[in-house]
FITORVO-585459 format. One record per atom (N, C-alpha, C, O, CB): residue in three letters; atom name; x, y, z. Coordinates in pm, 1 decimal, decimal comma. Glycine has a CB too. Example, Ala and Ser with C-alpha at 12.3 -4.5 7.8 and 13.67 -1.06 7.14 Angstrom:
<pts>
ALA	N	1319,0	-569,0	780,0
ALA	CA	1230,0	-450,0	780,0
ALA	C	1320,0	-330,0	780,0
ALA	O	1423,6	-331,9	846,5
ALA	CB	1130,8	-447,3	904,6
SER	N	1285,0	-225,0	708,0
SER	CA	1367,0	-106,0	714,0
SER	C	1290,0	3,0	787,0
SER	O	1340,9	113,8	803,9
SER	CB	1408,4	-59,8	572,5
</pts>
This chain:
<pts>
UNK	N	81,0	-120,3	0,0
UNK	CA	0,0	0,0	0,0
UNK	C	84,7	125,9	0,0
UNK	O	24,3	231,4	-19,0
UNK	CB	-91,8	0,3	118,8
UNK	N	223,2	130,2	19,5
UNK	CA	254,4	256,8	71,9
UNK	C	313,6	282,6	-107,5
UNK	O	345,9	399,1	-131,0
UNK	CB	380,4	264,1	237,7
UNK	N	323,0	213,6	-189,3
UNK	CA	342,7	241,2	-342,7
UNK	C	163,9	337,1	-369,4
UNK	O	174,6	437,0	-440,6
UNK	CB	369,1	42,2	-455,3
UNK	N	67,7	316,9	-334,3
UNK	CA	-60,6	388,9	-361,2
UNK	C	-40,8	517,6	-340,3
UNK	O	-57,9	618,5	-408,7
UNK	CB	-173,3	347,6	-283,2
UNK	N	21,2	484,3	-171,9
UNK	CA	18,4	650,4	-128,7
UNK	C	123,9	715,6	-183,1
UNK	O	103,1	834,6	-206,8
UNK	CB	28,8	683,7	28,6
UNK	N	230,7	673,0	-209,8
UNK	CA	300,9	760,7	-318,4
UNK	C	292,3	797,0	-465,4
UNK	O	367,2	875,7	-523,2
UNK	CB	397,7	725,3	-319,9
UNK	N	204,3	738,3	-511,6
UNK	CA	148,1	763,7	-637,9
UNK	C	34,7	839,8	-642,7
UNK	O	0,2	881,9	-753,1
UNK	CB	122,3	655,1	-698,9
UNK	N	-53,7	875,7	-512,1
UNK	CA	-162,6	951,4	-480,8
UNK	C	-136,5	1094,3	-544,2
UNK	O	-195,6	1127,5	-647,0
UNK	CB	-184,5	952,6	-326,6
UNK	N	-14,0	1208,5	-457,1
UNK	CA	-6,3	1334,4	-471,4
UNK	C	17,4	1361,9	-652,5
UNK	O	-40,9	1441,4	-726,3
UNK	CB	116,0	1384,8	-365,4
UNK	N	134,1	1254,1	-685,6
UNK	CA	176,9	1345,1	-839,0
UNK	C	46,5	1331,9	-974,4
UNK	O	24,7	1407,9	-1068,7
UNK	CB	355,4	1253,6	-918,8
UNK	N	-34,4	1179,1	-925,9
UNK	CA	-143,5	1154,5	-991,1
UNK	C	-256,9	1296,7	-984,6
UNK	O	-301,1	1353,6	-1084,4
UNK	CB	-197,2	1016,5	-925,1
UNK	N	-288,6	1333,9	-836,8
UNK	CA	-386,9	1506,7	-873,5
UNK	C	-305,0	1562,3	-899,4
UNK	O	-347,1	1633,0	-991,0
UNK	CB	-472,8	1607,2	-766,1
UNK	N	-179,9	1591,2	-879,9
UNK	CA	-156,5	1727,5	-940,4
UNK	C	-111,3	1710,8	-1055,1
UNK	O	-62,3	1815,0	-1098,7
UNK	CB	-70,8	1814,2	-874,7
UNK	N	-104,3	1601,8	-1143,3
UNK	CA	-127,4	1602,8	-1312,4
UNK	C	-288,1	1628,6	-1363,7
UNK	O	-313,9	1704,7	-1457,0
UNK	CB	-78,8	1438,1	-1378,2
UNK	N	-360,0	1576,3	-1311,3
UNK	CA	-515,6	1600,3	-1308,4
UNK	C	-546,7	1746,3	-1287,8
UNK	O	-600,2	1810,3	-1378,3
UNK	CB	-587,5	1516,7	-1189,9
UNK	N	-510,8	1809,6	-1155,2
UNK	CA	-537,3	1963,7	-1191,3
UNK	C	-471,1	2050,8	-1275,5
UNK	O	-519,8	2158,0	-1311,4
UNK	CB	-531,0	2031,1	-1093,5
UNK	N	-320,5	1994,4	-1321,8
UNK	CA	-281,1	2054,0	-1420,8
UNK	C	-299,9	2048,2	-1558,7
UNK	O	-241,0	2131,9	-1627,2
UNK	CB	-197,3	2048,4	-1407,8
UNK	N	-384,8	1949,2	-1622,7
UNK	CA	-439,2	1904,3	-1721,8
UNK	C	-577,3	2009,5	-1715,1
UNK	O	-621,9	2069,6	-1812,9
UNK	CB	-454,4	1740,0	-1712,2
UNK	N	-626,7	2015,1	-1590,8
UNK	CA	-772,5	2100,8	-1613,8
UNK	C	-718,4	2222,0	-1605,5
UNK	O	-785,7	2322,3	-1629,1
UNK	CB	-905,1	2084,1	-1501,4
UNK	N	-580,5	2228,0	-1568,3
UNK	CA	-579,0	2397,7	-1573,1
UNK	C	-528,9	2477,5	-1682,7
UNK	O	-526,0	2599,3	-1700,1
UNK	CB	-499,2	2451,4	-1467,7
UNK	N	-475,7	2343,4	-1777,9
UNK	CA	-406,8	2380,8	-1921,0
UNK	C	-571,0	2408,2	-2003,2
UNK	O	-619,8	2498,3	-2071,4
UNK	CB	-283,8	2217,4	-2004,7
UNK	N	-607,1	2302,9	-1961,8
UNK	CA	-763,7	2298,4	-2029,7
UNK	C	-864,4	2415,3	-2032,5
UNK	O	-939,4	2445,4	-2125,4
UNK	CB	-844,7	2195,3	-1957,5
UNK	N	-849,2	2485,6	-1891,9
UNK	CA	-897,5	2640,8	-1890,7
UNK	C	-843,5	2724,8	-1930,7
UNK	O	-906,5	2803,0	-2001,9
UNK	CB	-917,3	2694,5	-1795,9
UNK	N	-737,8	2742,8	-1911,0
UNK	CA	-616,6	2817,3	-2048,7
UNK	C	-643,1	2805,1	-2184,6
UNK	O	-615,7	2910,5	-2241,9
UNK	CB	-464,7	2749,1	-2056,4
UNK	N	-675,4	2739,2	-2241,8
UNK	CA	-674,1	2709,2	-2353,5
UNK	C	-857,9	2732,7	-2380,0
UNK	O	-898,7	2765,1	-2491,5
UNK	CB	-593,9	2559,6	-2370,8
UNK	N	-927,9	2717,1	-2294,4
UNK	CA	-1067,7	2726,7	-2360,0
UNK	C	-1088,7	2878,6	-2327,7
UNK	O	-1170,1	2937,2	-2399,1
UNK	CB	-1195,6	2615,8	-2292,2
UNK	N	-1023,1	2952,4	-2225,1
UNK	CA	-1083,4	3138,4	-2242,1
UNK	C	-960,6	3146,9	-2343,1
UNK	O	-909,1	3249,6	-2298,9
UNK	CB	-1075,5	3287,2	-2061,1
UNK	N	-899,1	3117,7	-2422,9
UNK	CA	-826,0	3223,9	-2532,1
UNK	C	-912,5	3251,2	-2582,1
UNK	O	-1001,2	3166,3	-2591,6
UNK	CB	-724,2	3193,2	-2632,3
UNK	N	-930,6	3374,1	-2635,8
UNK	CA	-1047,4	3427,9	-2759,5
UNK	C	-1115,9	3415,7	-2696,8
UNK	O	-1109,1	3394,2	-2575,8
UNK	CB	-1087,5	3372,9	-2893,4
UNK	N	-1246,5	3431,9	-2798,8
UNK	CA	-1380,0	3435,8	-2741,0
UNK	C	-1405,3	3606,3	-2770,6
UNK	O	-1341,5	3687,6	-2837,5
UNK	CB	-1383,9	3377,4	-2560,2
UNK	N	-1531,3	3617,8	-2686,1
UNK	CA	-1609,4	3752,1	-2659,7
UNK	C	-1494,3	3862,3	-2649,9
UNK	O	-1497,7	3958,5	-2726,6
UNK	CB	-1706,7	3746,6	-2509,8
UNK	N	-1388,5	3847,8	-2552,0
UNK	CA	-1355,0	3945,3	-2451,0
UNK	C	-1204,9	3961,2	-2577,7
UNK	O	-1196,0	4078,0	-2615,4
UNK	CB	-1335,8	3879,0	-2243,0
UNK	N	-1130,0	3896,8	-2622,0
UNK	CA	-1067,8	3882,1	-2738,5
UNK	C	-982,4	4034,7	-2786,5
UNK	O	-868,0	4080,1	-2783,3
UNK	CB	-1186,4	3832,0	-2841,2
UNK	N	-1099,8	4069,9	-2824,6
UNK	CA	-1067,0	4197,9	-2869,5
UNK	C	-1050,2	4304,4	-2754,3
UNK	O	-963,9	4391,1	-2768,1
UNK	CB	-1171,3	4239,4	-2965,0
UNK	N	-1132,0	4301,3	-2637,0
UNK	CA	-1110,6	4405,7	-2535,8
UNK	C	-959,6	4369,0	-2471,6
UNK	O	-878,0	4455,3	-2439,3
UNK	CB	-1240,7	4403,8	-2416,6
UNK	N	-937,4	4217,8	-2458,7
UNK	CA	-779,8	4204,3	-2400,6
UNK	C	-694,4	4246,4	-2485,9
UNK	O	-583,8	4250,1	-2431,9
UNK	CB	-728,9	4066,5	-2367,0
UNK	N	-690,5	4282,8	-2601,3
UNK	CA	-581,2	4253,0	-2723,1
UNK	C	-601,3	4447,1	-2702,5
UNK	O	-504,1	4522,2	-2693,7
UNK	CB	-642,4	4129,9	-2923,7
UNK	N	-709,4	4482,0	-2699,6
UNK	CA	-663,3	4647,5	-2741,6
UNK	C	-636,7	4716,5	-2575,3
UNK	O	-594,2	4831,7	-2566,8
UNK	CB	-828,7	4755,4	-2848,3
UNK	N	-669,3	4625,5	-2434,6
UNK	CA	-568,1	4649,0	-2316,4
UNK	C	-437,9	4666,0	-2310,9
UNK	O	-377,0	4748,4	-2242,6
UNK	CB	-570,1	4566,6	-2244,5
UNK	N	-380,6	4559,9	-2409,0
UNK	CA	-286,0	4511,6	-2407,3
UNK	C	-128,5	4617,4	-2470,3
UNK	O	-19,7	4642,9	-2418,8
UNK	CB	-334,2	4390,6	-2474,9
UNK	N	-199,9	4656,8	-2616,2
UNK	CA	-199,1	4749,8	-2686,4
UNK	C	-221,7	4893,4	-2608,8
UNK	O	-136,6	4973,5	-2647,5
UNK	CB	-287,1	4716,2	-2781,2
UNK	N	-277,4	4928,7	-2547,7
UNK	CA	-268,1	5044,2	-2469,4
UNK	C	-177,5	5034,4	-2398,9
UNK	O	-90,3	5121,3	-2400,2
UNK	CB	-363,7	5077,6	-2401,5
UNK	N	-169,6	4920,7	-2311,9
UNK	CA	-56,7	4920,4	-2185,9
UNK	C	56,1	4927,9	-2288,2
UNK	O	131,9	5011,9	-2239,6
UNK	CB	-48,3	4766,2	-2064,2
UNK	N	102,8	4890,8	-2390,4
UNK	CA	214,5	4897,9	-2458,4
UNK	C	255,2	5021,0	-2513,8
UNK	O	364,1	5076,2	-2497,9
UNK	CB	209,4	4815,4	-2545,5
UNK	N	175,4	5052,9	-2568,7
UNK	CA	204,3	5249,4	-2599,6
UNK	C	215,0	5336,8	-2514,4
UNK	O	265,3	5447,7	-2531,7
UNK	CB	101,6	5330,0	-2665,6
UNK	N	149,2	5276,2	-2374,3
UNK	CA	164,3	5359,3	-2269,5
UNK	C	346,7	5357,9	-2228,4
UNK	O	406,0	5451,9	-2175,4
UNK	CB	53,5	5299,4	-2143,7
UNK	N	392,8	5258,7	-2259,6
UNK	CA	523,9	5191,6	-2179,2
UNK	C	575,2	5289,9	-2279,3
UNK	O	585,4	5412,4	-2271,9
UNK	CB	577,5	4999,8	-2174,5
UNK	N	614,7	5178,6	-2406,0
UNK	CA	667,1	5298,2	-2553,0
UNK	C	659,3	5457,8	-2496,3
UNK	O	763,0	5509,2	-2454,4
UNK	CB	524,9	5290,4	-2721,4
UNK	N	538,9	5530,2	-2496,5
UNK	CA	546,0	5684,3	-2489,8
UNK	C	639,2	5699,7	-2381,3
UNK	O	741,1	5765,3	-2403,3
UNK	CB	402,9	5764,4	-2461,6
UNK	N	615,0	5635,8	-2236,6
UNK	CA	719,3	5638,3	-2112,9
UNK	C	842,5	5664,0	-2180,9
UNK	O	891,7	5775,4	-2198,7
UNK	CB	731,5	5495,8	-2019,8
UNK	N	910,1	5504,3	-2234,2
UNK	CA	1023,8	5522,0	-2245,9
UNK	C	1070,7	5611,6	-2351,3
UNK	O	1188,4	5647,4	-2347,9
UNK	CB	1067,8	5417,0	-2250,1
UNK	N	994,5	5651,7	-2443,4
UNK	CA	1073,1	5792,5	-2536,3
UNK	C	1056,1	5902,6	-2464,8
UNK	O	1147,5	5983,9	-2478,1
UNK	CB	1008,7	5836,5	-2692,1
UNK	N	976,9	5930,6	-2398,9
UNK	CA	1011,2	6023,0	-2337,8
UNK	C	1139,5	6043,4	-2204,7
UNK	O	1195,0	6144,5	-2161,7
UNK	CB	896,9	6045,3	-2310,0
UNK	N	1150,1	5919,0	-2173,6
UNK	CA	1250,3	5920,0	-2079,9
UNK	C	1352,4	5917,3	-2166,5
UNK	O	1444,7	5980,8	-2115,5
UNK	CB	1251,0	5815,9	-1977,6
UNK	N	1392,6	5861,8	-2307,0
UNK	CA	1490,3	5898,8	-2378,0
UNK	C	1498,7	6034,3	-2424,7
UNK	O	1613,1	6078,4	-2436,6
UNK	CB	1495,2	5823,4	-2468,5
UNK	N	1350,4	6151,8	-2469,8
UNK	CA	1439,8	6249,3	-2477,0
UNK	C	1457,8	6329,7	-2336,5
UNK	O	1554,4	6404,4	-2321,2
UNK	CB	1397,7	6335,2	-2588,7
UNK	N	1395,1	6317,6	-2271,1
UNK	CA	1456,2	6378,7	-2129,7
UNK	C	1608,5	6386,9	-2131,5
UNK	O	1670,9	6487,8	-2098,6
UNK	CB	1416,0	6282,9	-1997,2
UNK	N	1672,1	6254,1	-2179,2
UNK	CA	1820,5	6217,6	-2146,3
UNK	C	1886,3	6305,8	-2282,8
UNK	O	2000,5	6272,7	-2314,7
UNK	CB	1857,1	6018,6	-2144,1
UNK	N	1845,5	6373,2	-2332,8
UNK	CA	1880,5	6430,0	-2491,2
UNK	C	1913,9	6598,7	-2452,6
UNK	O	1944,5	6677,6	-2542,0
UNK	CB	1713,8	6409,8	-2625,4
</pts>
């Protein structure tokens, strides 16, 4: 028996990691798609404008 109980822990946590790849993979896209992708895109131009401006500061 003590081969069970060591095969117990890595057996769920392949099981929750299989369902958690599985939820990963089923919200990509969808509805929200476009609102994450143009977040994403903002937060990035936001960074971009930061750092040129911190480059011409240094100018």
């Amino acid at each position: 028996m003590d081969y069970v109980s060591a095969l117990v822990p890595p057996v769920v946590m392949a099981v929750f990691f299989v369902g958690l790849i599985r939820v990963i993979v089923k919200t990509q896209g969808g509805a929200n798609k476009a609102k994450e992708d143009a977040a994403v895109d903002a937060a990035l131009a936001r960074a971009e404008a930061a750092r040129q401006g911190a480059w011409d500061a240094e100018a």
